[in-house]
C-alpha positions as CSV (number, residue, x, y, z in Angstrom):
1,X,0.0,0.0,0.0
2,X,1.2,3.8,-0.8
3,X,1.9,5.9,1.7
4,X,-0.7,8.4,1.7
5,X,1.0,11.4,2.6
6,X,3.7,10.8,-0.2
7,X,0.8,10.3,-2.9
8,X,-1.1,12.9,-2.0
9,X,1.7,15.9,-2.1
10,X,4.0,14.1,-4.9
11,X,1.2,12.8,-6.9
12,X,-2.6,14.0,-6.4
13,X,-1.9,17.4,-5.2
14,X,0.9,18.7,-8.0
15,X,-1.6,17.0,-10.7
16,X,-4.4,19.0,-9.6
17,X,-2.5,21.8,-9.2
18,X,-1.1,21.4,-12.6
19,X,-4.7,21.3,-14.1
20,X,-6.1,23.9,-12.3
21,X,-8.7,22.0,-10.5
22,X,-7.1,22.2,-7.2
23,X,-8.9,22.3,-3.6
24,X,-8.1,20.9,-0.4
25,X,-11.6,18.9,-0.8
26,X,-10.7,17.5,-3.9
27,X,-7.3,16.6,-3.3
28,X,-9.1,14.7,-0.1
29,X,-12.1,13.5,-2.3
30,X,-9.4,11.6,-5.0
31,X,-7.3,10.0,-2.4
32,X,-9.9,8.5,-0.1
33,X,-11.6,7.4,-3.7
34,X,-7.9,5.7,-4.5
35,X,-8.3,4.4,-1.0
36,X,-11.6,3.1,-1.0
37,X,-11.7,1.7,-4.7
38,X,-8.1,-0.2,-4.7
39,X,-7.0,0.3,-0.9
40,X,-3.8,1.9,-2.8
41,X,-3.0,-1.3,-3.5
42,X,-4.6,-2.9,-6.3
43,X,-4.2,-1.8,-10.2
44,X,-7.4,-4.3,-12.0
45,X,-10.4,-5.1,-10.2
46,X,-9.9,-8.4,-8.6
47,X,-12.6,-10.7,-9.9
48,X,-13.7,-10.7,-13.3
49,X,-14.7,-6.8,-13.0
50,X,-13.4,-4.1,-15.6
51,X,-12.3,-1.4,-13.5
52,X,-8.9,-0.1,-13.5
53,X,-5.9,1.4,-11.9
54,X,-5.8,3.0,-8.9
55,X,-8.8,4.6,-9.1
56,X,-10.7,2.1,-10.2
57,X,-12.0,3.7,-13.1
58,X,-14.5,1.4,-15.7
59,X,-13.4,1.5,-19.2
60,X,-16.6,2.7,-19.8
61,X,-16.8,5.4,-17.7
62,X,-13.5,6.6,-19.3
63,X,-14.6,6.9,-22.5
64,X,-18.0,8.4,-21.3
65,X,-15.7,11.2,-20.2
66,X,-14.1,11.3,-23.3
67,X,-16.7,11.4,-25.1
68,X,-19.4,13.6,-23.5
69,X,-17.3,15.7,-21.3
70,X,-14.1,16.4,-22.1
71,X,-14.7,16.5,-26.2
72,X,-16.4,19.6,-25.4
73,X,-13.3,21.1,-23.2
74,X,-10.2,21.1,-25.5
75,X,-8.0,22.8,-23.6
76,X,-8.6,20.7,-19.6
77,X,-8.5,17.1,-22.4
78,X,-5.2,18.5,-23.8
79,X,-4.2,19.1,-20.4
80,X,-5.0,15.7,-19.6
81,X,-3.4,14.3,-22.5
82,X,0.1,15.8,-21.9
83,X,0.2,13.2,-18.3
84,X,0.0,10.3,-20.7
85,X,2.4,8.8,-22.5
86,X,2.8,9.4,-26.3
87,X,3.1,6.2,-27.0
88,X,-0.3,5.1,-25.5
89,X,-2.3,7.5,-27.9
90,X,-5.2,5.9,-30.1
91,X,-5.9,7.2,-33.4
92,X,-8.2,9.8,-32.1
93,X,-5.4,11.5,-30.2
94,X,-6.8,9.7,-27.0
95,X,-4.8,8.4,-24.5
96,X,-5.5,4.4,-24.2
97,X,-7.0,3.3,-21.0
98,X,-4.1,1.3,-20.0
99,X,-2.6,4.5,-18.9
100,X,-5.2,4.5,-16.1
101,X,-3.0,1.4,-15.0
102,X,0.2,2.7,-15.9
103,X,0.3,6.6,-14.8
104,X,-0.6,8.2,-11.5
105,X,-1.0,11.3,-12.5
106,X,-3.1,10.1,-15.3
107,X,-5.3,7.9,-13.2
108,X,-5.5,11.2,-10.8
109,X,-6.5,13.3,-13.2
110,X,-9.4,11.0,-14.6
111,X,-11.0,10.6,-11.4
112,X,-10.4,14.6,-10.5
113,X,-12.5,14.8,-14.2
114,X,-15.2,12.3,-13.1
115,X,-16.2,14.2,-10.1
116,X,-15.4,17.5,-11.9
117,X,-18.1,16.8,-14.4
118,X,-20.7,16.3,-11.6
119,X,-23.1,19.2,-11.1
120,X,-23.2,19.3,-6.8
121,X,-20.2,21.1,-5.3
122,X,-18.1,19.4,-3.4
123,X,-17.9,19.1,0.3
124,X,-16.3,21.4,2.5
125,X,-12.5,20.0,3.2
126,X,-11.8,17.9,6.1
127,X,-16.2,17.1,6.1
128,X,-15.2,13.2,6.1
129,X,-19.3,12.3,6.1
130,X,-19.7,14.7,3.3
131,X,-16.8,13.7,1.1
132,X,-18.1,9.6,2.0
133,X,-21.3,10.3,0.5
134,X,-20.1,12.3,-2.5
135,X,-17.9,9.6,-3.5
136,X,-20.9,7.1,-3.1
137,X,-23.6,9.6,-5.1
138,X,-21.3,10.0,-7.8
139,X,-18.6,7.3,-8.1
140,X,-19.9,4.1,-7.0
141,X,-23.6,4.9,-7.7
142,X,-26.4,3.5,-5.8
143,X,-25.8,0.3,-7.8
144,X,-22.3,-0.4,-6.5
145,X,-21.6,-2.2,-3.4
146,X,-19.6,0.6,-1.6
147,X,-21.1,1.8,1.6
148,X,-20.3,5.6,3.0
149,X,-19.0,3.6,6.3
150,X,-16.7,1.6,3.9
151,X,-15.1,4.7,2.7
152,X,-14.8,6.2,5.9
153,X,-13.1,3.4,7.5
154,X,-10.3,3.1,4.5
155,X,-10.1,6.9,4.3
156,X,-6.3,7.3,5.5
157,X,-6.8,10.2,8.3
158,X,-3.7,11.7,8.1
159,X,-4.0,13.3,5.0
160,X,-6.6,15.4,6.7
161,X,-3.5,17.4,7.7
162,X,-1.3,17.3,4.8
């Protein structure tokens, strides 16, 4: 498992910083979602599921974003787009999904554009109960089998004062 303080100043804070999506709630929001989805830990859904990297992002949901979301905002996509590698670009100019595995900051800046895309503003920073249910609302859905208590008990407490 990451340490959480390390990825959340070297990793999730300078990439939010970088795309100018920065807050202390959504630097919190991203890394108790990394915790809660893959514990830090895990990179493909164990099981048979589809979801991937740290995040635990769903092909499909990744190329929802694409498609729906950031098609229509050039400049945050090309942003995004400059964190992946060259290499891993379809023929659409898109960044293959793999990168979700392969790149932090990628993977960071995919979830930071999942919740970004979301009309509710986020919870106040450090609101632990707010930022729980935000990430159940929005990332796992009612349908998935994440509970707010779930979240709260993986969310590493320390980056509270990072």
């Amino acid at each position: 498992m990451m340490d959480a303080k390390q990825l959340t100043t070297l990793v999730v804070r300078p990439t939010l910083k970088q795309l100018g999506l920065h807050s202390k709630a959504a630097e919190q929001l991203v890394v108790g979602t990394i915790y809660q989805e893959s514990r830090a830990k895990y990179l493909k859904q164990l099981g048979s599921g589809p979801a991937l990297g740290v995040v635990q992002m769903e092909p499909a949901t990744y190329q929802d974003i694409w498609d729906n979301y950031l098609a229509y905002k050039r400049s945050l996509a090309n942003q995004i787009t400059e964190l992946a590698s060259m290499a891993s670009l379809d023929e659409d100019m898109r960044p293959d999904v793999s990168q979700l595995i392969t790149n932090l900051a990628f993977a960071v800046a995919m979830c930071r554009v999942h919740y970004r895309r979301k009309k509710p503003a986020l919870p106040k920073a450090g609101d632990l109960d707010g930022l729980a249910q935000y990430w159940k609302d929005h990332y796992n859905t009612h349908l998935g089998a994440g509970t707010v208590d779930e979240f709260k008990e993986n969310f590493p407490l320390e980056v509270l004062n990072c």
